[in-house]
N, C-alpha and C positions, 0 to 999 in steps of 0.2 A: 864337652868331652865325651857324653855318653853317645854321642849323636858321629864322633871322629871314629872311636872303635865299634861302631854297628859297618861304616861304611869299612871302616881298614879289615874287620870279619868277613862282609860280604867279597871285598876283595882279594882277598887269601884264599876263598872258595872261587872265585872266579880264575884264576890263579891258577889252581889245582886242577879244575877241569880244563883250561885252556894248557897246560903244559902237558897234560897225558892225550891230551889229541896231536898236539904237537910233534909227541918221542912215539907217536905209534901204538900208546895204549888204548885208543878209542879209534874204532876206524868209523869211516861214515855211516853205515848203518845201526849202530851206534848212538850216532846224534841225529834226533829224530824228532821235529818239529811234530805239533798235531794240536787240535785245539785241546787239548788237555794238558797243555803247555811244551815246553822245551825237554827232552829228554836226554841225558848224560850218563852213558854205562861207558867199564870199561870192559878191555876183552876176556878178562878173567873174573869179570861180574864180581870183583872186590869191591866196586865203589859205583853209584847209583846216584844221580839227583836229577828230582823234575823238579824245573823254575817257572812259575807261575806269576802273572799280575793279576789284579782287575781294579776296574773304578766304578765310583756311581757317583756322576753327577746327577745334580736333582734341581729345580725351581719348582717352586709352593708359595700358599700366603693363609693366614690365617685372617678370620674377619675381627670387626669390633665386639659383636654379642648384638642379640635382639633384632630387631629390625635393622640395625646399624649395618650395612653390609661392607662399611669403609674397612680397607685393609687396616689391621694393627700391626702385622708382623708376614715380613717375606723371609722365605728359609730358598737363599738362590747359592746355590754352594757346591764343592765334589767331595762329597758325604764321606766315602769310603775313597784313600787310594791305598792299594796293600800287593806287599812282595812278599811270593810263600815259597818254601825249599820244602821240599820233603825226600826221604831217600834210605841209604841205608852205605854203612860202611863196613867193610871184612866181608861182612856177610849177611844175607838177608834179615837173620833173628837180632841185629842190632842196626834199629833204624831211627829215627828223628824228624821231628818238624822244628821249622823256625818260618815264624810271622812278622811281619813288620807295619806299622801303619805311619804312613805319615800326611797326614790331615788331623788338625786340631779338635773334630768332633769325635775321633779316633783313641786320639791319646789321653782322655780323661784328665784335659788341664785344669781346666775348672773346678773340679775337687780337691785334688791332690795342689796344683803350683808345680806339678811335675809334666815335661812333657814324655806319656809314657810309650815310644816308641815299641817296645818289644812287647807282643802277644803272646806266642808263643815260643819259647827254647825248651824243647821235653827230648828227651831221648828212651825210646822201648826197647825190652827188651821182650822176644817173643820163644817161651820155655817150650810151647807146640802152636800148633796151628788154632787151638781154641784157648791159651789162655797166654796173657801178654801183661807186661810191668810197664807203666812209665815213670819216668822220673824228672821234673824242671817243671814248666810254668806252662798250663795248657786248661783249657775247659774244664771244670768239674762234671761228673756225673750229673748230673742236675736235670732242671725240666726239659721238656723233646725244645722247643722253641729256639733256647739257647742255644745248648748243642747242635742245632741247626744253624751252618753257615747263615752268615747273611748272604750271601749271594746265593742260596736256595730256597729263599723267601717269596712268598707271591704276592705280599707286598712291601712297601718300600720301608716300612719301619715294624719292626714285631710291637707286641702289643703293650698296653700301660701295665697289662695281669706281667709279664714276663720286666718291663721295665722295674719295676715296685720292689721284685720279691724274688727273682734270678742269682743264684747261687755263682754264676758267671765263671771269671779261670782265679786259681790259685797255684802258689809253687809247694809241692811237696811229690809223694809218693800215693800213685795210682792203680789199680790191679781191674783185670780185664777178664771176665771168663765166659766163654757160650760153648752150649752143645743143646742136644737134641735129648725129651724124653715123650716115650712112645709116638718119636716122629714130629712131636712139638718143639719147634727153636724157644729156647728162654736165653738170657744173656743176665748175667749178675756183675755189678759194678761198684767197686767203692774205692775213696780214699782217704789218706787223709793230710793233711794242708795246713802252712801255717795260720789260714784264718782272714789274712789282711788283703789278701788279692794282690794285683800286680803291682802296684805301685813300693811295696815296703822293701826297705834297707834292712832294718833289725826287725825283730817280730819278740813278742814277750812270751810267756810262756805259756797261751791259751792256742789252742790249736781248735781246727774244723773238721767234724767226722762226716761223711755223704755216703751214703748208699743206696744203690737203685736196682728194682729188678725189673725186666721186662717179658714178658710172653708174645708171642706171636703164634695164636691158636689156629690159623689158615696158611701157614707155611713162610717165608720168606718172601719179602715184596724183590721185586727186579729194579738192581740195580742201586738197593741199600735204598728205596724209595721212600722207605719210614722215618725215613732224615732229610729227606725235602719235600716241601708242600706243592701240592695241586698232581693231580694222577698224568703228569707226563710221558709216563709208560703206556699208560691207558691199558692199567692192569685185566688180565682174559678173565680172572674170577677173582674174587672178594680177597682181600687182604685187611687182617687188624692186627693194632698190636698193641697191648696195653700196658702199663709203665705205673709204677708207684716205689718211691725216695721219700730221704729226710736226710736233713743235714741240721748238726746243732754246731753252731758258731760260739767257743768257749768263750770271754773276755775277750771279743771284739773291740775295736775302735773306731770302725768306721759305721754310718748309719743305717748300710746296708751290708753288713759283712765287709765284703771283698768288694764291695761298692760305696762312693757317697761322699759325701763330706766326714773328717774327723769328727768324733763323739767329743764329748768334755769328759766321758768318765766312759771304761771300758763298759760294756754288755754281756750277757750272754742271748741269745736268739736261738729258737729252733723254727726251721722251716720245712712242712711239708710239702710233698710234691705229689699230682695225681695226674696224668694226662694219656691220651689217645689216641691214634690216628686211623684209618681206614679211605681204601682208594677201590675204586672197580669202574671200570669203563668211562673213564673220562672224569669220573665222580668222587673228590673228596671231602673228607672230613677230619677235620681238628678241633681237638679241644684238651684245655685244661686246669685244673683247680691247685691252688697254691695259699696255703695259710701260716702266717708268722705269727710267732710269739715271742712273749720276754715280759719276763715277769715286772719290771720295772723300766721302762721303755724312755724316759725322760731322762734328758741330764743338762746339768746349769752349770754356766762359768762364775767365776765372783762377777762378775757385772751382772748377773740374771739374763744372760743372752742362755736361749734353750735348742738342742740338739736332739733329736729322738728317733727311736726303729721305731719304722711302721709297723706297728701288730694290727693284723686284720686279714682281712682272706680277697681274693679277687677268683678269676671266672673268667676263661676265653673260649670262644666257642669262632671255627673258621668253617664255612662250606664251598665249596666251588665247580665247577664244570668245564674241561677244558673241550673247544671244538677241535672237529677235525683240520680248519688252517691253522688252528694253530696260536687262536683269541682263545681268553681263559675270561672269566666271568666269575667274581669273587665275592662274598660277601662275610664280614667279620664284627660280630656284639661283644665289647667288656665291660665288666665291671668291676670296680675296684671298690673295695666297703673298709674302711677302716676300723677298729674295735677298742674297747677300753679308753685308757686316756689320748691314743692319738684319734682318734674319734670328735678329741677337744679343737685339733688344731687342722684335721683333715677333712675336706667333705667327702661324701660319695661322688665316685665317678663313674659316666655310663658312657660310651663312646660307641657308634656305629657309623659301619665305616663298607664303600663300595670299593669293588676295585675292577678293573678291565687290565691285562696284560696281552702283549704280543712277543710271544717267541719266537727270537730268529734263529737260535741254534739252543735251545733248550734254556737252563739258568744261565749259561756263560753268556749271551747277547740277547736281550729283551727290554720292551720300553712299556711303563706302568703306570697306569692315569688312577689316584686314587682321590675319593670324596670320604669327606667325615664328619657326623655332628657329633659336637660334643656338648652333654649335660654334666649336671652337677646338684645332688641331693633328689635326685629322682625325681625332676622336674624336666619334662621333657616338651615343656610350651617353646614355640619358634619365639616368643618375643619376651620370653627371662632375657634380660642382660646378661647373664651367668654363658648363656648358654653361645657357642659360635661355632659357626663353620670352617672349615680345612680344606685345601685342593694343595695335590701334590704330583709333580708330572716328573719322572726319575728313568733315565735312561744306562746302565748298565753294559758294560763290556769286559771279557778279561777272556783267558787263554788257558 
């Protein structure tokens, strides 16, 4: 059923656009193809939408551990396929996104038993030009990583620190504010949400506060650059921007907030956010720290089957170089440390990881070779059993 009314919406907006080009309300210049997708105005700029795809497929394999170099696991699949609307109706100050994914690695079946199609349905409202409202089911504030499309990634998967402990999207009421002081951009952001992330029907009465502030003490990167990684601009002089949030998750149920499998017994969780970006001639840098807590982080069923947030902190650090054809040259170290009693159930994770990208038209068409070793309790001998390798070759397209 949910799957009949996404397509009978999408068709009603296809609809709507195909009948005002029809009676004369859009003329051709108007409808305007470009790799930044499909373009829909009409002539009295009432109604706006760009329509957008992309995909990523991908083939990888992970090894056995140790000297064992036999495959244990192939990951040969199209990672991402996603339909995006963005636009505006009446008038430019009231505009919207809607997301769609439909690939099972997407939809977050595996936790939920839900297949959750819909990413994003938010609608803004924008009161001036530097401060703006949303409202519906979209990204929170949260660490740069996330808020980072994935299709503006320089590699094919964000990291274990961002997997763990990502605040991710929720539905509620968001608030958007940036200006300049003595010439310095800061941008301020919070919201607040019912807590459970996308999948929930009903939500009980604990709710999730986020707030984030950012500076940018070198001016404005080009091209909103501090939200996609690797210096594709190949900015003329330094750019930084630096970022620190918290989000406290009231009476959660899931074991990563807005992420995870059901809890047996609701939480509360706070999670800090610290991260930073900087680009200058071909030359990037990322990184970021993120630490959760809860005071009581376990919970049992009557059978003594156990559920728990990870409390503990992690650590991403990204650098890279991109040449002038156009090859980028990446490399990426995490760590994930786990604290108090998940500590019982979790080992340390350290993860480094190479990457080589080629772009053919910037993030929208590029193919990505990455290698990875993975350890576990800070043991980084080639021949722990614990310990195995990753290869992942992912090719990317969209509009």
């Amino acid at each position: 059923m949910r799957i009949l009314n996404i397509y009978f919406f999408l068709s009603v907006l296809t609809f709507v656009s195909v009948r005002a080009i029809a009676q004369g309300e859009v003329d051709e210049r108007s409808m305007i193809f470009r790799m930044n997708g499909l373009e829909v105005k009409t002539k009295d700029s009432s109604f706006y939408a760009n329509f957008r795809f992309r995909m990523q497929n991908r083939m990888g394999f992970y090894t056995q551990g140790g000297t064992d170099f036999g495959i244990s696991e192939w990951d040969a699949r199209v990672r991402r396929l996603r339909l995006r609307v963005d636009g505006y109706v009446l008038s430019p100050k009231i505009g919207y996104s809607l997301q769609l994914a439909f690939t099972r690695g997407d939809q977050d079946v595996d936790n939920t038993g839900i297949a959750n199609i819909v990413r994003d349905a938010v609608i803004f409202y924008h009161f001036t030009d530097n401060f703006y409202v949303a409202f519906g089911q979209n990204k929170l504030p949260g660490n740069r990583q996330r808020v980072n499309s994935s299709g503006q990634l320089q590699f094919a998967e964000r990291s274990i620190v961002n997997n763990t402990f990502t605040v991710d999207r929720d539905f509620g009421i968001k608030a958007y504010y940036n200006n300049k002081i003595a010439g310095m951009p800061y941008r301020l952001k919070g919201a607040i949400t019912t807590g459970e992330g996308r999948s929930v029907n009903t939500t009980d009465n604990g709710l999730a506060y986020t707030g984030r502030v950012e500076v940018l003490p070198f001016g404005e990167f080009k091209n909103e650059g501090d939200y996609s990684e690797g210096d594709l601009e190949r900015e003329e002089s330094p750019k930084l921007s630096l970022a620190g949030g918290y989000s406290y998750n009231f009476k959660t149920n899931r074991t990563g907030g807005q992420l995870g499998k059901e809890l047996y017994a609701a939480r509360d969780m706070g999670t800090a956010i610290f991260d930073l970006i900087f680009k200058y001639n071909g030359w990037a840098y990322e990184s970021e720290y993120m630490k959760r807590t809860s005071d009581n982080p376990l919970t049992f069923n009557n059978s003594g089957n156990l559920r728990y947030v990870y409390a503990g902190w992690g650590n991403n650090h990204q650098v890279s170089y991109l040449f002038k054809n156009h090859y980028e040259t990446a490399l990426r170290y995490s760590i994930l440390q786990p604290e108090d009693l998940t500590a019982i159930y979790e080992p340390r994770k350290e993860i480094l990881e190479a990457g080589v990208t080629r772009y053919l038209r910037k993030h929208r068409i590029k193919a990505q070779l990455n290698l990875s070793y993975n350890t576990e309790d800070g043991d980084w001998d080639f021949q722990d059993d614990d310990n195995y390798w990753g290869a992942l070759f992912q090719v990317e397209l969209g509009i």
